[in-house]
C-alpha positions as CSV (number, residue, x, y, z in Angstrom):
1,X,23.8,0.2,16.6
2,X,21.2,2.6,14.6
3,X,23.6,5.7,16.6
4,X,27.0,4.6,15.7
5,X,26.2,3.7,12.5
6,X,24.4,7.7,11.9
7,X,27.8,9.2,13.3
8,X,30.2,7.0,10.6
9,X,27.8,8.1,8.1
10,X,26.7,11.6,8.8
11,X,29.8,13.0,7.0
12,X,29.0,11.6,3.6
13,X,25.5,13.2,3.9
14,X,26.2,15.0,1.0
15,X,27.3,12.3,-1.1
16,X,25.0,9.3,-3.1
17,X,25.6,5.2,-2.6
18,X,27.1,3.8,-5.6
19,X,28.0,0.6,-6.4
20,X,31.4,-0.6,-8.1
21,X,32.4,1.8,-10.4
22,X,29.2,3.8,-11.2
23,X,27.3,0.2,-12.2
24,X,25.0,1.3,-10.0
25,X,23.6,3.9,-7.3
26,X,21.3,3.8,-4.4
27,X,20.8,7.1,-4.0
28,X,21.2,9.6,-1.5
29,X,23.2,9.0,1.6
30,X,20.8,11.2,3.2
31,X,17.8,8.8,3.1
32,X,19.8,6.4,5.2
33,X,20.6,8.8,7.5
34,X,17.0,9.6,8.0
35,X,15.7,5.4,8.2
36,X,18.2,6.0,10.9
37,X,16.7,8.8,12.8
38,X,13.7,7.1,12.3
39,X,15.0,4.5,13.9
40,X,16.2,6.5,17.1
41,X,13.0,8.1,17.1
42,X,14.3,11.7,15.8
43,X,11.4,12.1,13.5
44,X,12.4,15.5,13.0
45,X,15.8,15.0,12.0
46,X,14.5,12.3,9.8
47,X,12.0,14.7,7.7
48,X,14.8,17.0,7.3
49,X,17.0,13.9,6.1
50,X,14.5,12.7,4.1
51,X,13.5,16.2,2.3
52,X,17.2,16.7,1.8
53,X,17.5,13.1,0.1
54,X,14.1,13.9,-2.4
55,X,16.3,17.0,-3.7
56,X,19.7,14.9,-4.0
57,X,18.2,12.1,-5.9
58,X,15.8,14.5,-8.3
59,X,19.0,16.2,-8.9
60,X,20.8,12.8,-10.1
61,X,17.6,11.8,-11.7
62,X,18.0,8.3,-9.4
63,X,14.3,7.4,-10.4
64,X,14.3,4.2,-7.9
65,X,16.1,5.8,-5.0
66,X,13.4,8.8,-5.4
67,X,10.4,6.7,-5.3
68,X,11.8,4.3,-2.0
69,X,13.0,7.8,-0.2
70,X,9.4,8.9,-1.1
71,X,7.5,5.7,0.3
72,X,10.2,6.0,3.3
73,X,9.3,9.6,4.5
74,X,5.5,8.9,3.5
75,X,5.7,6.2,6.3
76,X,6.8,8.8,8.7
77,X,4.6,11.4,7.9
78,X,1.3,9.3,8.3
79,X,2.7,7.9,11.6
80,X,3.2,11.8,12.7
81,X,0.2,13.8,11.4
82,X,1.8,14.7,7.7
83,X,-1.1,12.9,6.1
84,X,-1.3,15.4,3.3
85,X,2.0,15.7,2.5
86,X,2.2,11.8,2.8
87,X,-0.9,11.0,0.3
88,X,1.4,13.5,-2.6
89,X,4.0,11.2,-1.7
90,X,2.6,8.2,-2.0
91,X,0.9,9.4,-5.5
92,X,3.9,10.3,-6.9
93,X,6.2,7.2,-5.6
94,X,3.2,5.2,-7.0
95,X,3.9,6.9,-10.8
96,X,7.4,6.4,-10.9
97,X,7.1,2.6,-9.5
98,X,4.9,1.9,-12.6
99,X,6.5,3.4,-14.7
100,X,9.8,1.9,-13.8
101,X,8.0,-1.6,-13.6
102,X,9.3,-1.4,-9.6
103,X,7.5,-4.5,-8.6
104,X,8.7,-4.6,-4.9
105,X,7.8,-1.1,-4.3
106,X,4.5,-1.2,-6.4
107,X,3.6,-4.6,-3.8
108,X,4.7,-2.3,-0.8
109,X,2.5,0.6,-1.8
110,X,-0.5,-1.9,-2.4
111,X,-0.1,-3.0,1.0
112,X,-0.4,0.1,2.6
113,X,-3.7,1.1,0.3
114,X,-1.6,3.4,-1.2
């Protein structure tokens, strides 16, 4: 399923999740494409993904979709030898969760000793 769902998809790559009319966003398509990947086990298609979805939702200043595309890629980069890159992550996912009072992410990062 995690295949034919990343081929429907992959042509709005470039474009963000939102819901209604503009009540609200998700973020970056791009960071669904890469949970996707990582699901097929492209982990290097997935970094790219996920690097390209850090830059999209910076760019529409999508605080929440940021800070769950940064836990997402951490996750990958700590199962695949990224550690470093994965702890700046993690740090800066962490400040925007408490900042934004993102309780489910901020219980997610505490379970991962983050």
């Amino acid at each position: 399923g995690a295949r034919v769902l990343y081929e429907r998809f992959a042509p709005f790559a470039n474009r963000s999740v939102v819901i209604g009319f503009g009540v609200g966003c998700w973020g970056s398509v791009e960071r669904y494409l890469g949970l996707l990947c990582v699901t097929l086990g492209q982990h290097a298609a997935a970094a790219e993904h996920f690097e390209r979805a850090i830059t999209a939702n910076r760019r529409i200043g999508g605080a929440l979709p940021l800070a769950y595309t940064m836990f997402d890629y951490a996750l990958l980069l700590q199962s695949s030898g990224g550690a470093e890159r994965a702890v700046c992550l993690l740090h800066e996912a962490r400040a925007i969760a408490e900042e934004r009072d993102l309780v489910a992410l901020l219980a997610r990062l505490s379970a991962l000793g983050a």
